[in-house]
C-alpha positions as CSV (number, residue, x, y, z in Angstrom):
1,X,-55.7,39.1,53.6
2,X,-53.3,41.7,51.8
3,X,-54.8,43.9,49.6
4,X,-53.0,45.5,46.3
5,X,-54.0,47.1,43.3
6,X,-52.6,47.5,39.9
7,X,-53.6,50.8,38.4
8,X,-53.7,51.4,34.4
9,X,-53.6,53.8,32.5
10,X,-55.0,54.4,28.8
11,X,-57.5,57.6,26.8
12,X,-61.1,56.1,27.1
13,X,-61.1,53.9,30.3
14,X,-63.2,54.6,32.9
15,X,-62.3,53.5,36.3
16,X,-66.3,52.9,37.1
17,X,-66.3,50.1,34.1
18,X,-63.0,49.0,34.0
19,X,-62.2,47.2,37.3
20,X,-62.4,43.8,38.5
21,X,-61.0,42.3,41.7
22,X,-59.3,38.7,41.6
23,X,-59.4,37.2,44.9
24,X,-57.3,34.7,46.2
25,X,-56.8,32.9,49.4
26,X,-54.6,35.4,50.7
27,X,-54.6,38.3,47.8
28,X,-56.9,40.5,46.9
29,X,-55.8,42.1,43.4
30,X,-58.1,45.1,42.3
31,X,-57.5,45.9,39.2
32,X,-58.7,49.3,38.0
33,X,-58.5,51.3,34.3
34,X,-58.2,54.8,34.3
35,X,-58.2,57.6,31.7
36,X,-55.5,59.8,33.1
37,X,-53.5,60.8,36.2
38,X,-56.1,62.5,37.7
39,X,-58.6,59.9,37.7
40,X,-55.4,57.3,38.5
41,X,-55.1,59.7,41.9
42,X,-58.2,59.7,43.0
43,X,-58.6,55.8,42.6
44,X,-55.0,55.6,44.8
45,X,-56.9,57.0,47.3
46,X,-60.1,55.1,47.3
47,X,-57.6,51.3,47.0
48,X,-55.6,52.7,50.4
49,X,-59.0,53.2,51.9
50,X,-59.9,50.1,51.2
51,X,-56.6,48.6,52.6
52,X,-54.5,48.5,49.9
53,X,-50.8,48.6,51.0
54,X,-49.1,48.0,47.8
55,X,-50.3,49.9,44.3
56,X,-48.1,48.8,41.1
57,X,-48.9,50.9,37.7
58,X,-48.6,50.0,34.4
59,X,-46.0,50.9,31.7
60,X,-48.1,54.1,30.8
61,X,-46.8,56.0,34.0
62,X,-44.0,57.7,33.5
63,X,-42.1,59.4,36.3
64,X,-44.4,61.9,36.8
65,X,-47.5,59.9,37.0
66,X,-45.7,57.6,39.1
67,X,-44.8,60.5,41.8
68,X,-48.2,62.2,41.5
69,X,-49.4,58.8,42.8
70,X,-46.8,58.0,46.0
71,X,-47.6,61.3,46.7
72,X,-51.0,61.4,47.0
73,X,-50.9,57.7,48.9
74,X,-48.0,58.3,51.3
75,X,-45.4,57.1,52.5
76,X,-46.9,53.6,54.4
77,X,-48.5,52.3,50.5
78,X,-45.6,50.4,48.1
79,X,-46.0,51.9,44.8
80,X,-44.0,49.9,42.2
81,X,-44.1,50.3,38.5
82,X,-43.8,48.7,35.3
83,X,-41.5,50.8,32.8
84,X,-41.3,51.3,29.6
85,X,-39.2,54.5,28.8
86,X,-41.7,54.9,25.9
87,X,-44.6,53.0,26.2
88,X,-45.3,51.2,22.8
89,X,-49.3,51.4,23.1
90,X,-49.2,55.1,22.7
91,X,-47.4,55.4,19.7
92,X,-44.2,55.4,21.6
93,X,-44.4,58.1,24.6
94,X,-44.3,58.6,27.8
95,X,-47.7,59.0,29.7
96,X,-45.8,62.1,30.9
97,X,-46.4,63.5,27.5
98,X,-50.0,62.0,27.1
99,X,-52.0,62.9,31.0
């Protein structure tokens, strides 16, 4: 079974209510809300623990988010990204500026 994640990121989520995992035959996909980089680290940590090999993040991670996380997960977890270079949901910034 291969296990990802797709981690997002928005002011007001909470990773403890927003998170669902859609299973599949031969994918797991948890999918998990959180409120800032922080938060989005700690959650890295607890998917690899769980098995995840492969973490995508939404368009609200800009380059730093997006480093914090391969950084904290190492180099053996895929982290992928959707990109935006100003993320229209947040009135057009990067979530650089934002968390």
């Amino acid at each position: 079974m291969f296990e990802c994640a797709f981690i997002y990121v928005a002011k007001g989520l909470n990773a403890e209510k927003q998170i669902a995992v859609i299973p599949s035959d031969t994918i797991n996909m948890n999918v998990i809300g959180v409120e800032n980089y922080d938060e989005a680290e700690v959650v890295a940590k607890e998917m690899v623990e769980k098995g995840c090999t492969a973490i995508e993040l939404c368009a609200g991670f800009g380059n730093e988010g997006i480093y914090r996380i391969k950084k904290v997960v190492g180099p053996n977890v895929a982290v992928g990204a959707v990109k935006f270079d100003f993320h229209p949901a947040f009135g057009f910034k990067s979530g650089d500026e934002m968390f």
